[in-house]
N, C-alpha and C positions, 0 to 999 in steps of 0.2 A: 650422790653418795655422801654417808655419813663420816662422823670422825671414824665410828668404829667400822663402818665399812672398811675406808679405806686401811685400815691397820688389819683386819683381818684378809683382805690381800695381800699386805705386804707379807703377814705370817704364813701364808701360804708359801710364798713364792721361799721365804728362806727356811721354811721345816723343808720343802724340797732341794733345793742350795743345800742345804747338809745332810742329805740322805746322798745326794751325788758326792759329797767332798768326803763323804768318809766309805765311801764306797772303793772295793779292792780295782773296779776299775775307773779306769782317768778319762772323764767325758768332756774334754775341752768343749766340744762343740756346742751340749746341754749347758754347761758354764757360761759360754759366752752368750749366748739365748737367753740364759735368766738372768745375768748380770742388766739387760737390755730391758728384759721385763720390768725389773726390781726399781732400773732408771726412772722408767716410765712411771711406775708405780708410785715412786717417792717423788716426782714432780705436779702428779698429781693430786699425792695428799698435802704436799709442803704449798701449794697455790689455793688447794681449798680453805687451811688453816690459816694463811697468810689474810686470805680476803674475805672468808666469813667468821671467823673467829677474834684472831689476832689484832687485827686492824678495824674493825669495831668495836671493840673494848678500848681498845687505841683513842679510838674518838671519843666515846659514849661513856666509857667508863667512869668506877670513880677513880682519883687519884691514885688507889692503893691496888686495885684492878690495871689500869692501865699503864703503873710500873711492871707487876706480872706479867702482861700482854706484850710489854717491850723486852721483858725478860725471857718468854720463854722463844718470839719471833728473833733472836737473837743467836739461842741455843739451836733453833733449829735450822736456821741459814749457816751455824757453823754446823753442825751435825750432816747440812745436804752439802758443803765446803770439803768436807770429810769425803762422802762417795763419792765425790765427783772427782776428788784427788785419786781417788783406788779404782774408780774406775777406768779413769784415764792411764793409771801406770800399767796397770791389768790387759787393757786395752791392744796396748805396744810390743808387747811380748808374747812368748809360745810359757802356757802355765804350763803346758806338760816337761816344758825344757827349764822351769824353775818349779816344778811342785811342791817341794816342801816348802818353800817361803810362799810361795802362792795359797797353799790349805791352809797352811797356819793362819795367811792374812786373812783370806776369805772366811776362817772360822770365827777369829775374831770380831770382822763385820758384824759375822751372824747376830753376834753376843752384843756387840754395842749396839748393834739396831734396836734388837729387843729391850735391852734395856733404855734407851731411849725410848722408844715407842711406850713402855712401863710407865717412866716418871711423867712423860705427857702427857699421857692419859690423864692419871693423877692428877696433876698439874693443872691441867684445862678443865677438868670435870668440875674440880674444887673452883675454880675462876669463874667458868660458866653459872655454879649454884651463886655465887655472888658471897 
């Protein structure tokens, strides 16, 4: 899988995460399923970018390259810091017995993934042309 492969699974997985979250009914159960999906999803792109991207520029690059290549493997080890925080709080708790801070947070997710997933693209596309 590609960089954009894997980003167009992730976008998959949360256009559905927020057709459930703003839905009038409350599907903890499809929640916890995708939150698990989503897991799997962002360990799989954060290890590809980590080890065919990130970290050969790391090496091989030029100087100016591989401060970006430390810049953006930086951002995105906080960025997967970040789910793994919410997914764990998410985790321990009944969201139907805390919903409204639960949608809100979940919604939010949605919005910083994508916009993360945004500027990396960006970010790496511009890096990779050199």
């Amino acid at each position: 899988m590609r960089l954009g492969e894997h980003q167009t699974v992730i976008h998959d997985i949360l256009r559905r995460d927020e057709q459930v979250l703003r839905s009038p009914e409350r599907n903890a159960e499809a929640l916890a399923r995708s939150r698990w999906a989503l897991a799997r999803a962002i360990i799989a792109y954060q290890a590809f970018k980590h080890h065919e991207i990130f970290d050969p520029v790391m090496r091989r690059g030029s100087p100016a390259d591989a401060a970006a290549a430390r810049r953006l493997k930086a951002e995105c080890i906080a960025s997967g810091d970040a789910f793994r925080t919410y997914v764990a709080k998410w985790s321990k708790v009944s969201i139907l017995d805390h919903w409204t801070e639960y949608q809100a947070a979940a919604l939010a997710l949605v919005a910083a993934v994508r916009c993360h997933l945004a500027r990396e693209r960006a970010a790496t596309t511009a890096l990779l042309r050199g």
